[in-house]
N, C-alpha and C positions, 0 to 999 in steps of 0.2 A: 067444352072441347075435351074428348078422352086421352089418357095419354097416348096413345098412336099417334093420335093428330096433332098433337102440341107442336108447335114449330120449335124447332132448333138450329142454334147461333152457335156459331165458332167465331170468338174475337181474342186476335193474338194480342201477346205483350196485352196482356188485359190483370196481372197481377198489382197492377197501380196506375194511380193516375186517368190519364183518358180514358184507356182501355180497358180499366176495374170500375169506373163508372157508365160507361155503355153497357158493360155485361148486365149492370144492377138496372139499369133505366128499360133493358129490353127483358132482363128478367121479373121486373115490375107490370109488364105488360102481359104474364103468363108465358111465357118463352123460355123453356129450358135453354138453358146455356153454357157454353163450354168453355172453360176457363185456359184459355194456351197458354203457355209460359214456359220457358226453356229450363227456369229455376225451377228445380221440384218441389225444394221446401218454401220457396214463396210463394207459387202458384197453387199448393195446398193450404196456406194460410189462407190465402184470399175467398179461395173455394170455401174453406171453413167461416171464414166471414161474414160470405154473404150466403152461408147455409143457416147461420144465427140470427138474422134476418127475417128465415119463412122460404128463401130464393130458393129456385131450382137451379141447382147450380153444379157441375161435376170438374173436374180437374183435367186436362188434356196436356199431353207433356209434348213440346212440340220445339224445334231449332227450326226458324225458316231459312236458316242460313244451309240446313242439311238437307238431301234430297231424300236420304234415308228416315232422317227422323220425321217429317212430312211425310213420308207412304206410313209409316208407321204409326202415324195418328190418324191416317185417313183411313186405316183399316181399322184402328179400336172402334172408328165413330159408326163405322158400318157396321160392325159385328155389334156393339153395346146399341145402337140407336135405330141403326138401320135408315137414317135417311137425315139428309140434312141442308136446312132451307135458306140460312142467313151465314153468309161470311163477311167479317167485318176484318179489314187487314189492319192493326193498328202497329204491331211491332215496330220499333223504323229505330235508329240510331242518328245522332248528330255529332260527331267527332272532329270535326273538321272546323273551329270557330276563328279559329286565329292568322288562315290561308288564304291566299286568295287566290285565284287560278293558276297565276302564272308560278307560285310556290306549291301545287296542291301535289301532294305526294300520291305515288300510283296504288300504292297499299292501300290507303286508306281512303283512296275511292273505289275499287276495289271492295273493300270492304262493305262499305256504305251500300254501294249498287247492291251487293249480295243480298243485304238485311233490305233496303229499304224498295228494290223494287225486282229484282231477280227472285226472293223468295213470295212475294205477292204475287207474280204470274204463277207459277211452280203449284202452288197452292192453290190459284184460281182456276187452274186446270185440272187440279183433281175434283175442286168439288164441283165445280161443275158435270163432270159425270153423274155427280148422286142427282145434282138438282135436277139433270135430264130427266131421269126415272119417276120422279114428281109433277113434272112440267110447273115447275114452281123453283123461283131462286132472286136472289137479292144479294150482290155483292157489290160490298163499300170500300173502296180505297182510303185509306188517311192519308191525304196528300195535304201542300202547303201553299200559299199564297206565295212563300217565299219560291217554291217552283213553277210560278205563274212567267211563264217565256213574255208575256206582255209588261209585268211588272223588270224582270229582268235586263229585259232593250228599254225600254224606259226613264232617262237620266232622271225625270222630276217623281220617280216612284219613290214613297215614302221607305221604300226597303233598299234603297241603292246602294247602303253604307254597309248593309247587311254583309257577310263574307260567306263561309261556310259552303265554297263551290260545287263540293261533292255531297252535300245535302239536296243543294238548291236541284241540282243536274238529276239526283237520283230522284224527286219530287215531279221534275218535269217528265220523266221516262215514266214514272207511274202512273203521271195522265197520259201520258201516250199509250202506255197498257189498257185504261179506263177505257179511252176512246176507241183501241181496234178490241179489246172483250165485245163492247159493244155495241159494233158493227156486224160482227160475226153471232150474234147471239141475238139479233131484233127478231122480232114472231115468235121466242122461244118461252116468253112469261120470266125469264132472268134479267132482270135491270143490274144493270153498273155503271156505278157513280162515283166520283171521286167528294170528298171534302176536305175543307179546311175547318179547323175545328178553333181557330182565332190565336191568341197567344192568351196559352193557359199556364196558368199554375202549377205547374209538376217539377218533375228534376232537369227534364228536358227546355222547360220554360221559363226555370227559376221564381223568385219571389217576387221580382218586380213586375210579374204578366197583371195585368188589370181579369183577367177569367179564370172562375172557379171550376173547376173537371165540370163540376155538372152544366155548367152551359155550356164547353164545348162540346160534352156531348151531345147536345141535344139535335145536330144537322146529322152529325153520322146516324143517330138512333133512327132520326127521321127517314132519312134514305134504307135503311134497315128495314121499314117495315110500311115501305111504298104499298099502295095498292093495286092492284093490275092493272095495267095502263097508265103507270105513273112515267115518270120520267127517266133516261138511260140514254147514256153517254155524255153524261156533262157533269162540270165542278160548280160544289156549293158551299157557300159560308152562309151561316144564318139563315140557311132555308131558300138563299136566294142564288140564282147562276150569276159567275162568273167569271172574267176573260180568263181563257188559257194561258 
């Protein structure tokens, strides 16, 4: 494959953790990749990281909380690449662990909504424009079990005790983004899908998660680089659907 052809991946908050390991697992595949991150000097370490590696790999500086800094990376990506086939939304925040609805402060759902599903539409609407131009696209939501509305209403759900409202709430709104992207986007060759990537090891999942990055990544990677006619609009853990 020339480099014109090479596919190219955009995965936010990919400076660590989930989203430093999918970059490298779909940069492992031959798939230039573009490193988002709102921090410049970590998102340029990681770039340089997985440039010591062999990876193709370049830096994208990106806030999905900003509308401006989103057009502003959606235009580097056009003018430096010119086209761009895999969006993987991984940025998301969880600030909210000690609340539970009836105490959930409006700030800081608010907030949450912004990062964890208001900037993955925002985003999935610009690049959906490139991936038009291709007739080619693949975008992955990182969503959570813990925003499974079936687990939620559920008393005997193993997550009941779980709090974090404004995580849970903005996890459920991102599969509801997954599922009307792709409604409006079936015949187009762009699959979207949501995952759950299990409870991993990061900062976000702390030390006692039983999953190393690199198995969570391995359903988003998956869904990243479906083949035409794969699957689109539904959530997956481990490769497998399910409940919303």
């Amino acid at each position: 494959m020339t480099t014109a052809e090479k596919r190219i991946a955009l995965v936010t908050g990919a400076n660590k953790g989930i989203g430093f390991e999918i970059a490298r697992q779909l940069a492992q595949q031959d798939i230039t990749v573009l490193i988002g991150a709102r921090d410049q000097d970590r998102g340029i370490a990681a770039t340089k990281q997985m440039q010591s590696e062999g990876l193709d790999a370049h830096f994208i500086l990106i806030d999905v909380t900003r509308a401006t800094s989103i057009e502003a990376a959606i235009g580097k990506i056009k003018d430096d690449f010119m086209r761009l086939d895999i969006l993987v939304n991984n940025a998301g925040i969880m600030i909210d662990t000690q609340s539970g609805i009836l105490e959930l402060d409006p700030v800081v759902f608010h907030n949450t909504l912004d990062t964890n599903a208001t900037g993955p539409l925002l985003l999935a609407q610009a690049c959906v424009r490139i991936m038009m131009a291709k007739g080619y696209g693949r975008i992955v939501n990182m969503a959570s079990t813990l925003g499974s509305l079936n687990e939620i209403a559920s008393p005997d759900s193993p997550y009941a005790a779980v709090l974090s409202p404004a995580y849970r709430l903005s996890k459920m709104l991102l599969n509801g983004i997954t599922a009307l992207l792709a409604m409006e986007l079936r015949g187009t060759n762009i699959l979207v899908n949501s995952a759950c990537p299990g409870w991993v090891r990061t900062d976000m999942g702390g030390d006692q998660a039983p999953l190393p990055p690199q198995q969570g990544a391995e359903t988003p990677v998956w869904l990243a680089t479906l083949p035409d006619g794969g699957p689109t609009g539904g959530f997956f853990r481990e490769r497998q659907p399910i409940p919303w």
